[in-house]
C-alpha positions in Angstrom: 52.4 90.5 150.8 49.4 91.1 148.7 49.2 94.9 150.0 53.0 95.0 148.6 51.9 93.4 145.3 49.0 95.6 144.9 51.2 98.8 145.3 53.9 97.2 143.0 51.3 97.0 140.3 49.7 100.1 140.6 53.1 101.9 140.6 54.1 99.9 137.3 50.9 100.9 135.3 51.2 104.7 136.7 54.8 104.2 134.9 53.5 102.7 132.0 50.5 105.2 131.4 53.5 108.3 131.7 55.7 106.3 129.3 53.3 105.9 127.1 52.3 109.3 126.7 55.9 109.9 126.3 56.1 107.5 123.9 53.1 108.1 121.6 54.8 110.3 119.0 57.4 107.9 118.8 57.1 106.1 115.0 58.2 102.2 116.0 58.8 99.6 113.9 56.1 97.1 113.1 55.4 94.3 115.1 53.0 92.0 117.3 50.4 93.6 119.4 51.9 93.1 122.8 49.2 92.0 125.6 48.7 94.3 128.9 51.1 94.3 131.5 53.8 91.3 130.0 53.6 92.4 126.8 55.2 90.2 124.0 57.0 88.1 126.6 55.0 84.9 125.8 55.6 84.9 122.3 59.5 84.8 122.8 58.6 80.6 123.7 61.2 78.3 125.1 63.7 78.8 122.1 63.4 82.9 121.3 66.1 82.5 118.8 63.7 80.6 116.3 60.7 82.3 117.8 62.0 86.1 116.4 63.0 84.0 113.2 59.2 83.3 112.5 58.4 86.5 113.8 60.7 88.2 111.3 58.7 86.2 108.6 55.9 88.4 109.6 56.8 91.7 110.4 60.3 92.3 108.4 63.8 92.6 109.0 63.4 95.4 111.5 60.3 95.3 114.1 59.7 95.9 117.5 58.5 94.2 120.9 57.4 95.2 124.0 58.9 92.9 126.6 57.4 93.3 129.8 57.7 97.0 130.6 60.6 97.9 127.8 60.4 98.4 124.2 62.7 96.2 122.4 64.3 96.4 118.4 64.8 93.5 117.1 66.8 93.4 113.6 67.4 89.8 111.7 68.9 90.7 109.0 72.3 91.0 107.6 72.0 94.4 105.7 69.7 95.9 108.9 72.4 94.8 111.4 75.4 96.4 109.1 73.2 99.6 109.7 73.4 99.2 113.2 77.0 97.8 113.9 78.5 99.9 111.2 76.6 102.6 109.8 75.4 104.0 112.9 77.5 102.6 115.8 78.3 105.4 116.9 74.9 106.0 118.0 73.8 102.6 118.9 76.2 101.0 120.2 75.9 101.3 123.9 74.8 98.5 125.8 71.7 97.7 127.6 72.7 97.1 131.3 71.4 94.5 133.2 70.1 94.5 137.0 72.3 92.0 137.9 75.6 93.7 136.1 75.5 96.9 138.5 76.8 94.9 141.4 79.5 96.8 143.1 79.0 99.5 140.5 80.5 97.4 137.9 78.9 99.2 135.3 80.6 102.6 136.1 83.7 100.8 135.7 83.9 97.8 133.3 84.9 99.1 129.8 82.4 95.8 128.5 79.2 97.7 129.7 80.5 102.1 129.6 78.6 103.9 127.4 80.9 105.6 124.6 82.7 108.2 126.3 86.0 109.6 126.9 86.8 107.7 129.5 85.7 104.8 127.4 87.8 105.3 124.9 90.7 105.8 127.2 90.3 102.2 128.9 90.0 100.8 124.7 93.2 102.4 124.4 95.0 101.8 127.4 94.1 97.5 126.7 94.7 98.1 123.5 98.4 98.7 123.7 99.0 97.2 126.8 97.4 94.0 127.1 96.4 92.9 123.8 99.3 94.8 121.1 101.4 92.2 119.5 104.6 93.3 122.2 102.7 92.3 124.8 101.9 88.9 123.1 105.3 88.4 122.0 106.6 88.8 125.6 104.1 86.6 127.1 104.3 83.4 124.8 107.3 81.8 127.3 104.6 82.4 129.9 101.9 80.6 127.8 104.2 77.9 126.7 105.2 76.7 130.3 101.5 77.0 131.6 101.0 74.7 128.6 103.5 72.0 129.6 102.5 72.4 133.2 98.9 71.5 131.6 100.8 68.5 130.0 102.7 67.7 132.9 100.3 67.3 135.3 97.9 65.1 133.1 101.1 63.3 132.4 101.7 62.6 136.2 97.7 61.8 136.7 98.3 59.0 134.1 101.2 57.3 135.7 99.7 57.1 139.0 96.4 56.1 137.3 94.4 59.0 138.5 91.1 60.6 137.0 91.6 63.7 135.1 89.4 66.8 135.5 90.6 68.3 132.3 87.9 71.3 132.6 89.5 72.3 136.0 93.1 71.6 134.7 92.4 73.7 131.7 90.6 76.3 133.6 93.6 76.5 135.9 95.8 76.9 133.3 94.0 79.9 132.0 93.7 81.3 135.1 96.8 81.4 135.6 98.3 82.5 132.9 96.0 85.2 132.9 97.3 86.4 136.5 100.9 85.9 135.3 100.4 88.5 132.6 98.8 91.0 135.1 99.8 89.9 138.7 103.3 88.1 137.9 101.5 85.3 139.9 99.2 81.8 139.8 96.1 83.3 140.9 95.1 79.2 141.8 97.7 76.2 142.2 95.3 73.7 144.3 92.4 71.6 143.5 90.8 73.1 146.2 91.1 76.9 145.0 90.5 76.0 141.6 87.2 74.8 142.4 86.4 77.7 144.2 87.3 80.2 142.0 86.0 78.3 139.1 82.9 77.9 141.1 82.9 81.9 141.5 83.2 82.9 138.2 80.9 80.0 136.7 77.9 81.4 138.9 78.8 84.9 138.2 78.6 84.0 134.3 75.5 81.9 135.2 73.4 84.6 137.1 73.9 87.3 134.8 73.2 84.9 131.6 69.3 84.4 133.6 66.2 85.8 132.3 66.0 88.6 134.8 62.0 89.8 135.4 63.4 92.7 137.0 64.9 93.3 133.5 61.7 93.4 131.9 60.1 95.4 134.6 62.6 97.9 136.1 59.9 99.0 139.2 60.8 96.1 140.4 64.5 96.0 140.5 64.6 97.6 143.9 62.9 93.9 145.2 65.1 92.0 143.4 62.4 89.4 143.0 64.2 86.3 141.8 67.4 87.4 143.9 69.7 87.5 141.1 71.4 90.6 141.8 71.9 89.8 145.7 73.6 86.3 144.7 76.1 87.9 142.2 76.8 90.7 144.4 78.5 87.8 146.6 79.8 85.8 143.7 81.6 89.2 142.2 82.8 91.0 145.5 84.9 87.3 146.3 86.8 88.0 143.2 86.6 91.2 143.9 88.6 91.2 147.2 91.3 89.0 145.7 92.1 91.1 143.1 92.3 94.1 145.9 94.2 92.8 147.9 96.6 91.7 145.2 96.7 95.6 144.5 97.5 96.6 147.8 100.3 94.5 148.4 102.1 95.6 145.2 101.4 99.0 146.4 102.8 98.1 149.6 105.8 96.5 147.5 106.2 99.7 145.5 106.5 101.9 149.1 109.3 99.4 150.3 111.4 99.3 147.1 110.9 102.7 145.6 110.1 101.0 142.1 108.3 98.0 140.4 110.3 95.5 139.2 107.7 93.5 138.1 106.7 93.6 134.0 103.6 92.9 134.1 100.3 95.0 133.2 99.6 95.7 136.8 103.0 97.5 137.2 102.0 99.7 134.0 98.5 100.5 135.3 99.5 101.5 138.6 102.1 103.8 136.4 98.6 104.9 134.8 97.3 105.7 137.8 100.2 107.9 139.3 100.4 109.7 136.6 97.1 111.4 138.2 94.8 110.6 135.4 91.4 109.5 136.1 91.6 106.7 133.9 93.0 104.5 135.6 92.4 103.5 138.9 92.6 100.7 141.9 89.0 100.3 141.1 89.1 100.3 137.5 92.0 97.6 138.0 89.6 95.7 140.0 86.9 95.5 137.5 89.2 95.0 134.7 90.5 92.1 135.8 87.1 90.8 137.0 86.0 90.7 133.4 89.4 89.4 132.4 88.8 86.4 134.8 85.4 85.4 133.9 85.4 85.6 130.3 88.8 85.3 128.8 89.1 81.7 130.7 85.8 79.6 128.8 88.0 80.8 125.6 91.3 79.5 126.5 89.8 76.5 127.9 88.6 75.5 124.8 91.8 75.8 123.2 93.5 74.3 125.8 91.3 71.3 125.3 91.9 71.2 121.8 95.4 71.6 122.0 95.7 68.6 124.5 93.5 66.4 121.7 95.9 67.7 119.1 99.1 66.2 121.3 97.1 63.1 122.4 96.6 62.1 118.5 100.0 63.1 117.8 101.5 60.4 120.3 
């Protein structure tokens, strides 16, 4: 073990000698002198949100850290991040990809994490017109309305028998599946049971990725996964993952048997996509689409689901 750590840190201050050497022409921003090896990692504290506020006092709008092995812009400013998000966007925009987001090659795939690109801009499109245009809302309201009252319904019937209500796992249910209706035609969950687990699945997914990752901070080390981040959401994400496929390949197998879809949904329009022979769409572009679909969209419509059940409640 200390043979291993010994190489590990000889190999990280080989890379950091040849980055830096790289790097010394480069004019950065002003900022804190960072300490060997960890940098300004320390100074980030418990809350970094008001930690880079105190910092900005210092050092400006615009100024730069050096967290662990990475060099890190930090703007806190409304005119400086117009710049960025605006101005220039077109060169800054791309995201920084996390160790524990290339699971299962998600970042290849998932339009929330490809750099600006043509295929990029194809997947924008494609969602764009055919999951979030206003036709596609205005066909899906009856679905959202009855997922609604099945919501209501079934805290209704939990009251008259006198029975606790989970209203998270309720509203997360509903969510979920009025998601899957609008892709699948389906309720991806309709017991307790499998709306813990599912829930459970996309919570720690959510949960894993949102951890301070050291391997994020020191990329040498990503092949160790030290903290075992990126081995526990590569279990969490290929779960879903296998659901969604095999939802896939029985619709494909449905489409063989019948000749045609008669499903309206937005898995019968990408699978259109796909035969079309584009490379834009794909069964593994449908799988990652929806996995994004499934573990962000849902802590949003729970929320409004909850508020919407307060709003009735007062109402009566």
């Amino acid at each position: 073990m200390l043979l291993l750590s010994l190489l590990v840190l000889t190999l990280y201050f080989l890379l950091s000698r040849a980055k830096l050497t790289n790097n010394s022409k480069i004019k950065l921003p002003p900022g804190p002198t960072p300490l060997p090896f960890i940098g300004n990692l320390l100074q980030l504290g418990e809350k970094p949100h008001k930690s880079l506020a105190k910092l900005a006092e210092i050092y400006g709008p615009i100024m730069s850290l050096k967290l662990g092995q990475i060099t890190t812009i930090v703007v806190s400013s409304p005119k400086m991040a117009k710049e960025i998000l605006q101005t220039h966007d077109q060169f800054l925009s791309n995201r920084v990809i996390s160790n524990a987001v290339q699971v299962h090659d998600h970042h290849k795939y998932s339009m929330t994490f490809l750099p600006v690109s043509p295929l990029w801009r194809d997947l924008r499109k494609i969602c764009n017109n055919q999951l979030f245009s206003n036709k596609t809302l205005d066909e899906s309201k009856g679905v959202r309305s009855q997922k609604l009252q099945e919501f209501l319904n079934d805290i209704n019937q939990s009251c008259l028998i006198n029975e606790a209500v989970d209203i998270g796992n309720m509203a997360f249910k509903t969510s979920i599946n009025f998601l899957s209706n609008t892709i699948f035609s389906l309720d991806l969950v309709d017991s307790s049971d499998s709306v813990c687990d599912f829930k459970e699945l996309a919570v720690n997914i959510m949960e894993e990725c949102g951890k301070p990752n050291i391997s994020d901070f020191f990329p040498a080390l990503r092949m160790f996964d030290p903290q075992g981040i990126k081995g526990r959401t590569s279990v969490y994400a290929g779960k879903i993952l296998d659901i969604f496929q095999r939802l896939v390949d029985q619709r494909l197998k449905l489409r063989e048997v019948k000749g045609f879809d008669t499903n309206n949904d937005m898995l019968n329009t990408f699978l259109n996509i796909d035969q079309a022979n584009t490379q834009v769409m794909n069964k593994t572009q449908i799988q990652h689409l929806s996995l994004v679909l499934s573990c962000l969209f849902p802590a949003k419509l729970v929320k409004y689901l909850c508020l919407s059940f307060i709003f009735q409640f007062k109402n009566n």
